[in-house]
C-alpha positions as CSV (number, residue, x, y, z in Angstrom):
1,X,18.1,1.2,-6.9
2,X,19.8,1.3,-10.6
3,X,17.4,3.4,-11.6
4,X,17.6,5.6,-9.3
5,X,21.5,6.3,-9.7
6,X,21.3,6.3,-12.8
7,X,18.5,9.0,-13.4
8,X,20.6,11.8,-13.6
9,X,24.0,9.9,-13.9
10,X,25.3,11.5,-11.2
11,X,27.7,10.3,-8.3
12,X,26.2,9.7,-5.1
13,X,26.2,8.3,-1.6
14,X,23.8,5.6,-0.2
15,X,22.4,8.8,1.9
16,X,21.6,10.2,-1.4
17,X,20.5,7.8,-3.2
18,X,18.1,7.1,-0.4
19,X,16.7,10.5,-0.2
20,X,16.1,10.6,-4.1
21,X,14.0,7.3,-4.2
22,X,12.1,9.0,-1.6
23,X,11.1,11.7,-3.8
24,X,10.7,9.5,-6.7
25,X,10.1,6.3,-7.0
26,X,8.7,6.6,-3.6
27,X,5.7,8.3,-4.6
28,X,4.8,5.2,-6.3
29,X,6.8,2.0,-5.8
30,X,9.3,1.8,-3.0
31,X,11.1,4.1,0.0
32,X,13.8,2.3,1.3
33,X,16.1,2.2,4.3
34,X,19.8,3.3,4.0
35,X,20.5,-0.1,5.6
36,X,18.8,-1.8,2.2
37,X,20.3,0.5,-0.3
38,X,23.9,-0.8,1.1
39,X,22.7,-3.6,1.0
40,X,21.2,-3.3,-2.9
41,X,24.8,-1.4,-3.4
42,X,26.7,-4.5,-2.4
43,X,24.7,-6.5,-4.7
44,X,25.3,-4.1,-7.8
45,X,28.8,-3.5,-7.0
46,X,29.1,-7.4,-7.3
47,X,27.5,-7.6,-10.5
48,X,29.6,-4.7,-11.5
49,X,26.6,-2.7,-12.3
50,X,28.0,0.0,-10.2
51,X,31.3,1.8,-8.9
52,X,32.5,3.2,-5.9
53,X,34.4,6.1,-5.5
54,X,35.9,7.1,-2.3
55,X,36.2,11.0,-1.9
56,X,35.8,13.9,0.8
57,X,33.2,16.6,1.4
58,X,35.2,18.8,3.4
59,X,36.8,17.7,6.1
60,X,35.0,14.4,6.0
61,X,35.8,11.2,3.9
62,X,32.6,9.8,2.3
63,X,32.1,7.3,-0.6
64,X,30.2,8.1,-3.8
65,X,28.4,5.6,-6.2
66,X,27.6,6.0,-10.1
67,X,26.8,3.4,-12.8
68,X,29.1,2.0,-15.0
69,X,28.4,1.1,-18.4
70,X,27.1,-2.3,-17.8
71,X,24.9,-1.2,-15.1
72,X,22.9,1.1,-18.0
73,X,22.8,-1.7,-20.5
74,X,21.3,-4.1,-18.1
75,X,18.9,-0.7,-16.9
76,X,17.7,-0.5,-20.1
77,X,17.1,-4.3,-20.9
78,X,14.9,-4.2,-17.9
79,X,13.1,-1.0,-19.0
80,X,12.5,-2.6,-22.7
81,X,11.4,-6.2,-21.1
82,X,7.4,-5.4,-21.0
83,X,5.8,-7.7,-18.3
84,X,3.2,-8.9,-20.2
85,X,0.1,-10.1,-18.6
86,X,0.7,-9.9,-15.3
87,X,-1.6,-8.7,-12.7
88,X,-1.0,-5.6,-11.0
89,X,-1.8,-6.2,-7.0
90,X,-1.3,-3.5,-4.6
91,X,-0.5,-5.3,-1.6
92,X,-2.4,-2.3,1.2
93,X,-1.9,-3.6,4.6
94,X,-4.5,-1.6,6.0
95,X,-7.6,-2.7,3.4
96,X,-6.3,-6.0,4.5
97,X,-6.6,-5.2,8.4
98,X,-10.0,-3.7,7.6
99,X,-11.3,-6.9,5.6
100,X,-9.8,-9.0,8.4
101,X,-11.3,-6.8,11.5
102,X,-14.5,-9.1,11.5
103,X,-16.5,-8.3,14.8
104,X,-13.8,-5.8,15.9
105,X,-14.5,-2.5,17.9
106,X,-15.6,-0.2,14.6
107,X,-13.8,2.5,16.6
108,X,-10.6,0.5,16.2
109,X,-10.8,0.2,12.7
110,X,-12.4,4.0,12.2
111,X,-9.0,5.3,14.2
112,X,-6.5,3.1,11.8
113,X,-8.1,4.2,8.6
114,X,-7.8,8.1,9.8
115,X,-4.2,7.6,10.8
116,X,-4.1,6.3,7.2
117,X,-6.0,9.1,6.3
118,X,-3.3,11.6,8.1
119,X,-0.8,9.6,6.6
120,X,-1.8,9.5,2.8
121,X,-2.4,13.4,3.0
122,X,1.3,13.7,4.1
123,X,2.7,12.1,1.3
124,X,0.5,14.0,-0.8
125,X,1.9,17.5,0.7
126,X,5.5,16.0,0.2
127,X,4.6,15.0,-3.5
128,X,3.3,18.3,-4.5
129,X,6.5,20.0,-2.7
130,X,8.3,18.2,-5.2
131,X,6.3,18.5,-8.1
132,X,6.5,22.3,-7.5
133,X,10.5,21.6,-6.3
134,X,10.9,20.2,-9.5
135,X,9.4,23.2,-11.6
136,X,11.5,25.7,-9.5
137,X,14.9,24.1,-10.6
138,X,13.4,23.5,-14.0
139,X,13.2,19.7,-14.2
140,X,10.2,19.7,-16.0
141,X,11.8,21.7,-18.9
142,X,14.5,18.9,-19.5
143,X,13.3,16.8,-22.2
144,X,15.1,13.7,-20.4
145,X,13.0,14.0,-17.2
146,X,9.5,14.2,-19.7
147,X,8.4,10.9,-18.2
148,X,9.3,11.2,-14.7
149,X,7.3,14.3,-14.2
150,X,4.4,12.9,-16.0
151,X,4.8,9.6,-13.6
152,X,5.5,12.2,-10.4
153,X,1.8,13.8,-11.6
154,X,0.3,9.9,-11.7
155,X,1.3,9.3,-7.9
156,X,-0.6,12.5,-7.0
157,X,-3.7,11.9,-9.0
158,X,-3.4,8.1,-7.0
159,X,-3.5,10.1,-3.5
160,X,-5.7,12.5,-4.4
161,X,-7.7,8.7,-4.8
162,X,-6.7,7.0,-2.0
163,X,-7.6,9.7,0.5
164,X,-11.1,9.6,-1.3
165,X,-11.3,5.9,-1.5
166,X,-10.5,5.7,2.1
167,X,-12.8,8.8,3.5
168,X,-15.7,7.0,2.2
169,X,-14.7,3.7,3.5
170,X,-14.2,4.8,6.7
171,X,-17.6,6.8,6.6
172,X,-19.3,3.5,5.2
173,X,-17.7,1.9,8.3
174,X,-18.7,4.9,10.9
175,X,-22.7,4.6,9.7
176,X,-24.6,4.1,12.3
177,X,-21.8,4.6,15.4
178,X,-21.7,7.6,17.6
179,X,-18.5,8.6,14.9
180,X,-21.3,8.6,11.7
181,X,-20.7,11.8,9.6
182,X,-24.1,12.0,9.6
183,X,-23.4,12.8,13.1
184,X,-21.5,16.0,12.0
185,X,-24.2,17.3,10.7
186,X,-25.8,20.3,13.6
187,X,-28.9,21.9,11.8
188,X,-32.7,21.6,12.8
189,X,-34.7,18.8,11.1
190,X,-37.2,21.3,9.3
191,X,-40.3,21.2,8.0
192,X,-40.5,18.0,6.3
193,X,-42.7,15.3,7.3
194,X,-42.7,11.6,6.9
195,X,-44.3,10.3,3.6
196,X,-47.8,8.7,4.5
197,X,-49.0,5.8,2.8
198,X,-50.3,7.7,-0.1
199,X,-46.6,8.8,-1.1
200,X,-45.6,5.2,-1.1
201,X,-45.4,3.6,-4.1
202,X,-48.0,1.4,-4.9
203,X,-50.2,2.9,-2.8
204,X,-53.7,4.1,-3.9
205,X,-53.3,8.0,-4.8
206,X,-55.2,10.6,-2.3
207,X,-58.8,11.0,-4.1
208,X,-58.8,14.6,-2.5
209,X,-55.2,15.2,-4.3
210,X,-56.8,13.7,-7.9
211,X,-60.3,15.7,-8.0
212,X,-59.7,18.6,-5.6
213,X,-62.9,18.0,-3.6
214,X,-63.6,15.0,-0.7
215,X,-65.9,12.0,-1.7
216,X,-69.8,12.3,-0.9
217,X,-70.2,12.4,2.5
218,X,-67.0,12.4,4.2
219,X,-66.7,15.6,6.3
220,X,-64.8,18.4,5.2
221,X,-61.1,18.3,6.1
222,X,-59.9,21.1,8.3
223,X,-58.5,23.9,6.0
224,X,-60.4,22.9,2.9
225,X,-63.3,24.5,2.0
């Protein structure tokens, strides 16, 4: 929440503040609610990390938030703390319902990971709208937003993976139900035939194959000669 009011150092009201994590940090970390980011407000404003200022836009009275000095000081201890060896876990509520979905319907669990599917791919539209947002209003020629952009353009590459990740699960899943991409497919079977015993490995090589002529007294096979 710090961070996020203090990106640009500008003034802003929980609304705001809500709407920016949105399109930052919520690309990669955290969206929250305007109910928590009063509630994270509170907290700051306590610790005097943060002011309020009560103002107007228009006709209506509203109250703004910036960071105070101390607020940046204890933003940038934070930033310089490296957190060592700690693992990284993505906690991903629906791998978890998938792992857990042990003799479930497989249509139950093919329909949640395609709403995931439908979801991921929104957040992806809304990330590149603000990865080209950004360019249009020239945020990625500020030297001071360097990093954030480069970060912005890690949470795509990290959907562009999910959705993968997640198609081939859910296709991994589908094999062998009436939903089996396989099943997509709508083209004739062709020509080929199943391998006989000679294509098998292991399997003693056709003599006729090997010395172009059959064995003494086998009867010609229809079409040689």
């Amino acid at each position: 929440m710090l961070g996020v009011l203090a990106a640009n150092d500008e003034q802003l009201t929980a609304g705001e503040i809500k709407m920016r994590a949105e399109l930052s940090v919520g690309h990669f970390y955290w969206s929250p609610s305007v109910s928590h980011v009063r509630r994270e407000l509170s907290k700051l404003l306590e610790r005097s990390m943060v002011s309020e200022i009560d103002t107007r836009s228009g006709k209506r009275a509203i109250t703004v938030y910036e960071t105070t000095d101390a607020g940046r000081d204890a933003l940038r201890r934070w930033v310089q703390h490296f957190p060592g060896q700690d693992q990284v876990v993505v906690k991903h509520p629906v791998i978890l319902r998938t792992w857990l979905a042990r003799g479930e319907d497989p249509d139950r669990v093919i329909d949640m990971l395609d709403r995931h599917l439908e979801a991921t791919r929104a957040r992806l539209d809304e990330a590149l709208w603000s990865r080209e947002r950004s360019r249009e209003v020239g945020i990625v020629d500020d030297p001071d937003q360097r990093y954030s952009f480069a970060v912005l353009d890690y949470a795509i590459r990290g959907l562009y993976a999910e959705i993968s990740n997640i198609q081939q699960l859910r296709d991994e899943i589908a094999s062998g139900t009436t939903r089996d991409p396989v099943k997509r497919v709508r083209r004739p079977k062709g020509q080929l035939r199943r391998r006989g015993g000679a294509g098998r490995p292991g399997a003693e090589p056709d003599q006729t194959a090997v010395n172009g002529k059959q064995r003494s007294g086998e009867e010609p096979r229809a079409g040689s000669g």
